[in-house]
GUKOLMI-505935 format. One record per residue: residue number from 1; residue in one letter; x, y, z of N, C-alpha, C, CB in turn. Coordinates in nm, 4 decimals, padded with zeros to 6 digits. Glycine has a CB too. Example, Ala and Ser with C-alpha at 12.3 -4.5 7.8 and 13.67 -1.06 7.14 Angstrom:
REM residues 2
num/residuo/n_east/n_north/n_up/ca_east/ca_north/ca_up/c_east/c_north/c_up/cb_east/cb_north/cb_up
1/A/01.3190/-00.5690/00.7800/01.2300/-00.4500/00.7800/01.3200/-00.3300/00.7800/01.1308/-00.4473/00.9046
2/S/01.2850/-00.2250/00.7080/01.3670/-00.1060/00.7140/01.2900/00.0030/00.7870/01.4084/-00.0598/00.5725
This chain:
REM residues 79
num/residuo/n_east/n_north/n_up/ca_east/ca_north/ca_up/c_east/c_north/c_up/cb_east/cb_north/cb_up
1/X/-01.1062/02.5844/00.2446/-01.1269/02.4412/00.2375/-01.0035/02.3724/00.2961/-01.1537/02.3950/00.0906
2/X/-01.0455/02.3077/00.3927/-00.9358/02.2203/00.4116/-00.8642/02.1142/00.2996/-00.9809/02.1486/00.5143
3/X/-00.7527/02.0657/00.3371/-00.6417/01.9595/00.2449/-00.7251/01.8435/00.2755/-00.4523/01.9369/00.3028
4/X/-00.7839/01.8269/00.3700/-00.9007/01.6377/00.3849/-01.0035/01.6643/00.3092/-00.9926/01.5762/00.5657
5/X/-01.0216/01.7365/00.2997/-01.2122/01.8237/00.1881/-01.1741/01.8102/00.0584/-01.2664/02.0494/00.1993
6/X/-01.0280/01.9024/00.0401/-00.9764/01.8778/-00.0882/-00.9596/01.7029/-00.1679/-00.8368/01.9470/-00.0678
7/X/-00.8906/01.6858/-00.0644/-00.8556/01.5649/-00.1096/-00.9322/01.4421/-00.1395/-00.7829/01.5363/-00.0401
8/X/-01.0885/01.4622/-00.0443/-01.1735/01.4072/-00.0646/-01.2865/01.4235/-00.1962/-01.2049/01.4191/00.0393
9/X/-01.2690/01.5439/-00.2408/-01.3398/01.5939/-00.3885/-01.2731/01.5484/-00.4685/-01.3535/01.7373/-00.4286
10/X/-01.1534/01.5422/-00.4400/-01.0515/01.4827/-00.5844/-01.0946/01.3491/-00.5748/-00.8545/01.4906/-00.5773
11/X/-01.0919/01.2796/-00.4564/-01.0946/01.1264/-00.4694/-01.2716/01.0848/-00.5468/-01.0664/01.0498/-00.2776
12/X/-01.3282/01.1504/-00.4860/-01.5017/01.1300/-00.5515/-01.4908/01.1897/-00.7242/-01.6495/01.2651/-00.4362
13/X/-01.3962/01.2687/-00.7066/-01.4565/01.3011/-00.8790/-01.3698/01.1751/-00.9678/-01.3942/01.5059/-00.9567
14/X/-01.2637/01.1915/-00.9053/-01.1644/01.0712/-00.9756/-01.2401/00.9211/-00.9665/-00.9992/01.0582/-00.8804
15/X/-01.2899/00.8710/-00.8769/-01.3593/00.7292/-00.8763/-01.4941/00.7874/-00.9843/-01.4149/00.6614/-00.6827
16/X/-01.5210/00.8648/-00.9333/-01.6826/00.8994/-01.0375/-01.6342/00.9069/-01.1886/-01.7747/01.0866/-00.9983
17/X/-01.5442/00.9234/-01.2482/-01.4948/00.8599/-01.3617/-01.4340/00.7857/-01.4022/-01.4657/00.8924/-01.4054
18/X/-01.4482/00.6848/-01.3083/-01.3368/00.5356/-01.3438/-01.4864/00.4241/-01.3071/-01.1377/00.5040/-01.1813
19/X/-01.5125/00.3444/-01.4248/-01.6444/00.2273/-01.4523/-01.5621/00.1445/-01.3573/-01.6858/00.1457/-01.6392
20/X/-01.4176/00.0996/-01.3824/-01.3761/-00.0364/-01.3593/-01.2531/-00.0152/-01.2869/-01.3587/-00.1242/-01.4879
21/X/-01.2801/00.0009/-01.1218/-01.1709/00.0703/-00.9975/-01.0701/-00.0468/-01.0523/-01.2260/00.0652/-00.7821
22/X/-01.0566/-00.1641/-01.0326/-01.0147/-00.2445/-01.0174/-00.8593/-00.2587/-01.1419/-01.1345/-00.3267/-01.0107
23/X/-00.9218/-00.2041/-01.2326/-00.8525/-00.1805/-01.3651/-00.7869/-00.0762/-01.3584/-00.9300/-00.1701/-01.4771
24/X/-00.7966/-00.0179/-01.2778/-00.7359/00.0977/-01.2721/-00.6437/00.1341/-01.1867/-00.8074/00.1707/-01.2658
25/X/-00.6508/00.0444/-01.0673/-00.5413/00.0265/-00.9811/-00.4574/-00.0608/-00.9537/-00.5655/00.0389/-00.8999
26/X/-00.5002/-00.1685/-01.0833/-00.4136/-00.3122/-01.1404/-00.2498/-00.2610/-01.1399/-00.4697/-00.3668/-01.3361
27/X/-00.2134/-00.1615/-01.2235/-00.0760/-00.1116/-01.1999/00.0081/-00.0316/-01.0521/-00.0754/-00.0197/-01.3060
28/X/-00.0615/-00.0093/-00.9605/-00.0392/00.0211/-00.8406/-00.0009/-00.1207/-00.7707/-00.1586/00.0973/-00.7850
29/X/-00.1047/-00.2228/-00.7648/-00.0579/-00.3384/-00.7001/00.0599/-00.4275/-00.7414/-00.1566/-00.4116/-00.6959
30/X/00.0429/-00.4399/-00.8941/00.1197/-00.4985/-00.9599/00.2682/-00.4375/-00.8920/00.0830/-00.4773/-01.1120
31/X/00.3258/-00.3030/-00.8564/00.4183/-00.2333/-00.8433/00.4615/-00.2889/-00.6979/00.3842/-00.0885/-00.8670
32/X/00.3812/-00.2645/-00.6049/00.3570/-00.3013/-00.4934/00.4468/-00.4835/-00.4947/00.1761/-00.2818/-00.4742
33/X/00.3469/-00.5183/-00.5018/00.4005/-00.6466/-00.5289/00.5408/-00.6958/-00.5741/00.3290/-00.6849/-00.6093
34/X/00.5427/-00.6460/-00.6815/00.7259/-00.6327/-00.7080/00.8080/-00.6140/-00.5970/00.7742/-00.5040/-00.7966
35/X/00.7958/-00.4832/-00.5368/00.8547/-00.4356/-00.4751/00.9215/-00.5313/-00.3466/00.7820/-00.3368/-00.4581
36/X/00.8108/-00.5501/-00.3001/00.8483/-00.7172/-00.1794/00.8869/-00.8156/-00.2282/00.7320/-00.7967/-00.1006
37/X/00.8795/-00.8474/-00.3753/00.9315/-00.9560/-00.4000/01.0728/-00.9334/-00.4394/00.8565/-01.0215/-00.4890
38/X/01.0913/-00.8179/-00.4898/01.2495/-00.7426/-00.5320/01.3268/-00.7853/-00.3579/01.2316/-00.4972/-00.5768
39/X/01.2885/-00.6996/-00.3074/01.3239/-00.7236/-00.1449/01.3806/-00.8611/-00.0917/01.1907/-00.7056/-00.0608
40/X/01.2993/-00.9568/-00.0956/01.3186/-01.0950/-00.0535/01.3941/-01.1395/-00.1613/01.1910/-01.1800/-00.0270
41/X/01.4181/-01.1861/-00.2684/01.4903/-01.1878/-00.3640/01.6268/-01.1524/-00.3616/01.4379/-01.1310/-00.4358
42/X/01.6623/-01.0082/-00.2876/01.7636/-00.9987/-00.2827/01.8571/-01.0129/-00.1802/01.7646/-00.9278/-00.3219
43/X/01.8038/-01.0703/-00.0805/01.7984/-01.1183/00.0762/01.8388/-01.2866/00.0538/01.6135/-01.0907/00.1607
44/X/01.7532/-01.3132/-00.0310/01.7905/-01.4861/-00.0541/01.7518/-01.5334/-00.1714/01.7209/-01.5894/00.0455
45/X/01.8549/-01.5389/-00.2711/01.8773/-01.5207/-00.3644/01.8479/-01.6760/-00.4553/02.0001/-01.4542/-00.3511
46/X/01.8726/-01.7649/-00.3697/01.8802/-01.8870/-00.3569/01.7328/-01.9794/-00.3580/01.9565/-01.8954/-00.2400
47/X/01.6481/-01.8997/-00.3089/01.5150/-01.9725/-00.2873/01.4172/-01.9879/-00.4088/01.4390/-01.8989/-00.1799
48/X/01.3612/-02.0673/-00.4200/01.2197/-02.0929/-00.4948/01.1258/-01.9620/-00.5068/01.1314/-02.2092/-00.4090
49/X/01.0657/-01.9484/-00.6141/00.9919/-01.8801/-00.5955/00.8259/-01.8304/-00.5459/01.0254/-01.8716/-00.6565
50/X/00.8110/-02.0067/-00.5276/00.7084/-02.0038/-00.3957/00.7221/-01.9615/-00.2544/00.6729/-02.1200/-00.3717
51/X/00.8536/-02.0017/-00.1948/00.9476/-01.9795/-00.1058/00.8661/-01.8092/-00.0997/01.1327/-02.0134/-00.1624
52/X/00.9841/-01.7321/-00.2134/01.0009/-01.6124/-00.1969/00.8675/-01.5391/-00.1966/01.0895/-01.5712/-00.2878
53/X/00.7481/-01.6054/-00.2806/00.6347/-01.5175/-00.2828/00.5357/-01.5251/-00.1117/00.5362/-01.5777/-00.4323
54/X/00.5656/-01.6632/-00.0515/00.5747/-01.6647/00.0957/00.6012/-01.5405/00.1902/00.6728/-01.7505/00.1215
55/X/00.7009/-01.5461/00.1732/00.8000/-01.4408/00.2200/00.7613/-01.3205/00.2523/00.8904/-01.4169/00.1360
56/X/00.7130/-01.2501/00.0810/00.6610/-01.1429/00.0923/00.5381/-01.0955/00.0927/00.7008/-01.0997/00.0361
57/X/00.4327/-01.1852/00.0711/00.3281/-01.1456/00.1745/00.3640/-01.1868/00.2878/00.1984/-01.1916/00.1552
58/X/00.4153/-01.2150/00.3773/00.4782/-01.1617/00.5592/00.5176/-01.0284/00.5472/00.6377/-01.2497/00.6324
59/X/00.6199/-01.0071/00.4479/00.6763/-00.8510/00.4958/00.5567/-00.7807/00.4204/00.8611/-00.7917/00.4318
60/X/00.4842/-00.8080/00.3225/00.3857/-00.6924/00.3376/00.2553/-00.7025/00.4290/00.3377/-00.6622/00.2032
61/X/00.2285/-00.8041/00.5024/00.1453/-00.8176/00.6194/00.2197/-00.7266/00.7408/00.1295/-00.9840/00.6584
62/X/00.3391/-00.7674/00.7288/00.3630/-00.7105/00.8389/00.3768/-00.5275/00.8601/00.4794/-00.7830/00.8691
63/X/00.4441/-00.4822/00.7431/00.4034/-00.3612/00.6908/00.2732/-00.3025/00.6956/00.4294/-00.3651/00.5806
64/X/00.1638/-00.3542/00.6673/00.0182/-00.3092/00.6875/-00.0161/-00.2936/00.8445/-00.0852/-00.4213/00.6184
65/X/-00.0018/-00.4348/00.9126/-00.0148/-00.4335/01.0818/00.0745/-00.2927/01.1396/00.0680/-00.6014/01.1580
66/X/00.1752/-00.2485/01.0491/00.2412/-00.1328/01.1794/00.1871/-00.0143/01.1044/00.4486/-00.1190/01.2120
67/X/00.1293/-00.0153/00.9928/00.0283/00.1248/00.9641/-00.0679/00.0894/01.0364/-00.0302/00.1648/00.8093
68/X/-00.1131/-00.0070/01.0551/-00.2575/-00.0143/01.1061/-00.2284/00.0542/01.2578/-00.3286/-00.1917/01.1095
69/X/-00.1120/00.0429/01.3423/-00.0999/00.0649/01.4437/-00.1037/00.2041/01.4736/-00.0125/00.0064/01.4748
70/X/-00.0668/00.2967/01.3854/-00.0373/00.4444/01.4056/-00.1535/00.4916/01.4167/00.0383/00.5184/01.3029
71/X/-00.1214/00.6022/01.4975/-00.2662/00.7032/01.5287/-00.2987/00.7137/01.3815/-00.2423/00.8850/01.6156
72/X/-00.4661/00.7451/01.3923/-00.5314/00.8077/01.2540/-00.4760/00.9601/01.2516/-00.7204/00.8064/01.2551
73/X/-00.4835/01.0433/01.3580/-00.4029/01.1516/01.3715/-00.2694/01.2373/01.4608/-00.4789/01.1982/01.3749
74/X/-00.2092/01.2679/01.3603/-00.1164/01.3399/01.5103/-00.2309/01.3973/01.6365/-00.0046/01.5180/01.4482
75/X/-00.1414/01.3528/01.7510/-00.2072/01.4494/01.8528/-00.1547/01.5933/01.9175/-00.2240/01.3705/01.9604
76/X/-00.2441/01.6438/01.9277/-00.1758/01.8280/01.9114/-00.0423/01.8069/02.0564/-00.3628/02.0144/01.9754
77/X/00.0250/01.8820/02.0883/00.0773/01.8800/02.1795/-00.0089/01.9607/02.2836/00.1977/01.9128/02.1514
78/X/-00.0005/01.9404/02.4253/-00.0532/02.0386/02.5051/00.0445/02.1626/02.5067/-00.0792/01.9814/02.6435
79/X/-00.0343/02.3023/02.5164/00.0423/02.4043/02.5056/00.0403/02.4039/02.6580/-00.0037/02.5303/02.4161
């Protein structure tokens, strides 16, 4: 079995026992979120915190746009 097969049985059995996804990945975002706001915060220390929550949805927009950019896969090298 491949590690994408694997990983894909884990992900179906794991959602197939969670009623309420949303609840369940409330502490992932929540973390997330911090995290950019920790960031900007400590960059400008000085600002509002509308200011700062501004801020960091940009750096996490912008963070998403350069995953979005990467290949879905490495490409093999030519031998």
């Amino acid at each position: 079995m491949t590690p994408s097969a694997a990983g894909r049985i884990g992900a179906h059995t794991r959602w197939g026992r969670t009623p309420d996804r949303s609840a369940a990945t409330e502490p992932a975002r929540r973390a997330a979120a911090s995290k950019w706001m920790d960031e900007v915060r400590a960059e400008f220390p000085d600002l509002d915190d509308a200011t700062l929550q501004l801020l960091a949805d940009s750096r996490r927009k912008a963070h998403m746009s350069r995953i979005a950019r990467l290949p879905r896969r490495p490409r093999r090298k030519a031998a």
